[in-house]
Biotite code that builds the C-alpha atoms (Angstrom):
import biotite.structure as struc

atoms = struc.array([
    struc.Atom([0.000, 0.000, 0.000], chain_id="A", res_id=1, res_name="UNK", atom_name="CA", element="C"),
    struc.Atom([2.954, 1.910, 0.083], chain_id="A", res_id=2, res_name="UNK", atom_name="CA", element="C"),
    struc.Atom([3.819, 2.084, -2.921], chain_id="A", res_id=3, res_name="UNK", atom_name="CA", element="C"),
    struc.Atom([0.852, 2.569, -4.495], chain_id="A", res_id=4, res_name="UNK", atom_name="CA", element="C"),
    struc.Atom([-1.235, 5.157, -2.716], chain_id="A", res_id=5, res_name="UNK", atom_name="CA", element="C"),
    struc.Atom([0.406, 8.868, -2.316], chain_id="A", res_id=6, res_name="UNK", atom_name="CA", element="C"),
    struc.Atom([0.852, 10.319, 1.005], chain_id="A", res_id=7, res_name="UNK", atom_name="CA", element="C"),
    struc.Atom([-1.830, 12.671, 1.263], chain_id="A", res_id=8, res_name="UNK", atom_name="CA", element="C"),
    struc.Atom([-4.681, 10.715, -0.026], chain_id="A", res_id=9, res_name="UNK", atom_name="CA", element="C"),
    struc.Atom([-3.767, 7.913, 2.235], chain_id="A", res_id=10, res_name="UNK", atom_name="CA", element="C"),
    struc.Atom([-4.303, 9.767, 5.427], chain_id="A", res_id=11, res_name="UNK", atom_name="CA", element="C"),
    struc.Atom([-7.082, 11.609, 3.643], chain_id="A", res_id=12, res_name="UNK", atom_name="CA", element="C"),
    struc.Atom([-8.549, 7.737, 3.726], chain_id="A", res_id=13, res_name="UNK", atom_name="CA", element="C"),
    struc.Atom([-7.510, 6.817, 7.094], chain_id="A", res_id=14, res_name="UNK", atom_name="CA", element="C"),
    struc.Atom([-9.531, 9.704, 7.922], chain_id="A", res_id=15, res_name="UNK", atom_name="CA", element="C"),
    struc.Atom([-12.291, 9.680, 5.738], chain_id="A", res_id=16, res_name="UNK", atom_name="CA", element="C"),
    struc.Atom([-12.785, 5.956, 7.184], chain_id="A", res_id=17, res_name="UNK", atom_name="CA", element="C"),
    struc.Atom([-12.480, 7.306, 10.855], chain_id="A", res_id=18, res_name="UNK", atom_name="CA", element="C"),
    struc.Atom([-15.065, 9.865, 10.249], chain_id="A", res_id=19, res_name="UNK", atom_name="CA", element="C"),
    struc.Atom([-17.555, 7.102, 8.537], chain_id="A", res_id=20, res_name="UNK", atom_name="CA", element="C"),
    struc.Atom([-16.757, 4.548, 11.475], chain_id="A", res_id=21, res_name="UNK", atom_name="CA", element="C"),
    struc.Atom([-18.455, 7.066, 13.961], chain_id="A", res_id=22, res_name="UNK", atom_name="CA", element="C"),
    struc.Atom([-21.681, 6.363, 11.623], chain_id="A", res_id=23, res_name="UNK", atom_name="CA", element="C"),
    struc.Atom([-21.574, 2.856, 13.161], chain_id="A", res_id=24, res_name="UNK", atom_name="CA", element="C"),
    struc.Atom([-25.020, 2.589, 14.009], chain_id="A", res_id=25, res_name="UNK", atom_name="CA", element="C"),
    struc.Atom([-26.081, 2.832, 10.243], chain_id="A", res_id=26, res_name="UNK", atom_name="CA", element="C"),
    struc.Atom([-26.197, -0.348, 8.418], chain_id="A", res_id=27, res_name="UNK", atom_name="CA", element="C"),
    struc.Atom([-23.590, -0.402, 5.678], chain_id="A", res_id=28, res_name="UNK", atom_name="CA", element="C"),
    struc.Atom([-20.974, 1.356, 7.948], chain_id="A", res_id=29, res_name="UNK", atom_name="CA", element="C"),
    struc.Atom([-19.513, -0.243, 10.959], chain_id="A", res_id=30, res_name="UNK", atom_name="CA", element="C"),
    struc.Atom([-17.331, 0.698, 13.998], chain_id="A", res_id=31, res_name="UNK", atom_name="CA", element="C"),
    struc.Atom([-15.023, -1.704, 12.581], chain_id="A", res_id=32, res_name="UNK", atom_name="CA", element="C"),
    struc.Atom([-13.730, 1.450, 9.948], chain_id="A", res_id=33, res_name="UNK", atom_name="CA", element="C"),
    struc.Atom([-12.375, 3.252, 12.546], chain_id="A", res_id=34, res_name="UNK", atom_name="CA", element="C"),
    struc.Atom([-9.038, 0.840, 13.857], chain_id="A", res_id=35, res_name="UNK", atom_name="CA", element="C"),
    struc.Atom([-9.122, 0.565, 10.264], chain_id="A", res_id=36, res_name="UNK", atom_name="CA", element="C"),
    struc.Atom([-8.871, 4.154, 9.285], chain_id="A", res_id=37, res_name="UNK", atom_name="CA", element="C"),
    struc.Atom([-5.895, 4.880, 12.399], chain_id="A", res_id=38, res_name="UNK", atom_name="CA", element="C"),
    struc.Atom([-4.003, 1.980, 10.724], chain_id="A", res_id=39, res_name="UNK", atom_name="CA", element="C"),
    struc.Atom([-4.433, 3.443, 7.223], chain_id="A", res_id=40, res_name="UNK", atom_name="CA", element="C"),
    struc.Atom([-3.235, 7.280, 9.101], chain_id="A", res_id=41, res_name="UNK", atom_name="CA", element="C"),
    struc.Atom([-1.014, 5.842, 11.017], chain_id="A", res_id=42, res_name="UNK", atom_name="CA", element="C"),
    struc.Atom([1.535, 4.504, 7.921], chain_id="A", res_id=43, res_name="UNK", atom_name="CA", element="C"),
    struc.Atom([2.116, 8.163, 6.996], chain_id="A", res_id=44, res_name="UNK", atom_name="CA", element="C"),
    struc.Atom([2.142, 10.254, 10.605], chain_id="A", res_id=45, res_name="UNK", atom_name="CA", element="C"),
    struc.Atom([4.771, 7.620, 12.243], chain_id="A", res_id=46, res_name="UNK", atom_name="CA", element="C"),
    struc.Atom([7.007, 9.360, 9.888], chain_id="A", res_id=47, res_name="UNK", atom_name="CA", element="C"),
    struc.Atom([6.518, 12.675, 10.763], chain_id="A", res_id=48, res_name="UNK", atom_name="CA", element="C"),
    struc.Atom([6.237, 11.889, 14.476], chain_id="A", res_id=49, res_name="UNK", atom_name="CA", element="C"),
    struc.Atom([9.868, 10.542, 14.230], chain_id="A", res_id=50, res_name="UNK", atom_name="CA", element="C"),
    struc.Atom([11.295, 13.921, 12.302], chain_id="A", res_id=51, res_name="UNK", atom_name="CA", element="C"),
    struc.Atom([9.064, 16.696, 15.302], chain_id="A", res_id=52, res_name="UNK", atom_name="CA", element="C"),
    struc.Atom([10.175, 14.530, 17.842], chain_id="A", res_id=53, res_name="UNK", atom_name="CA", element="C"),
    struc.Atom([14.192, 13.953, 16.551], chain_id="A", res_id=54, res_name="UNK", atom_name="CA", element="C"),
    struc.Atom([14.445, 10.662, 16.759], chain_id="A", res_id=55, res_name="UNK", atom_name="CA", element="C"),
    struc.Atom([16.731, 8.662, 14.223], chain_id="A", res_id=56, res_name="UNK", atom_name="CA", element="C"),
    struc.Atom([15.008, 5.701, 11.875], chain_id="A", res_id=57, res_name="UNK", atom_name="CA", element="C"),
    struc.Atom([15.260, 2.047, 13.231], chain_id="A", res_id=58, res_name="UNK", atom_name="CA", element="C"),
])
């Protein structure tokens, strides 16, 4: 997923899906999107946690 998504529209997903999951109560949407849509975030922010914060790559 890397690879194939840019940056911005990933977390724009994660997001989007985080949003949604609050809708849980509705049929088609679940609570399920929103662990889902941190995961999808969370590729891109761990990144830029790393470079505010100063810390080195692993």
């Amino acid at each position: 997923m890397r690879l194939r998504v840019p940056r911005g529209l990933r977390a724009l997903l994660g997001l989007l899906l985080v949003v949604l999951g609050l809708f849980g109560f509705l049929p088609v949407l679940g609570f399920w999107m929103i662990p889902l849509g941190i995961a999808i975030a969370a590729i891109d922010l761990r990144p830029l946690w790393r470079r505010w914060r100063g810390r080195p790559r692993r």
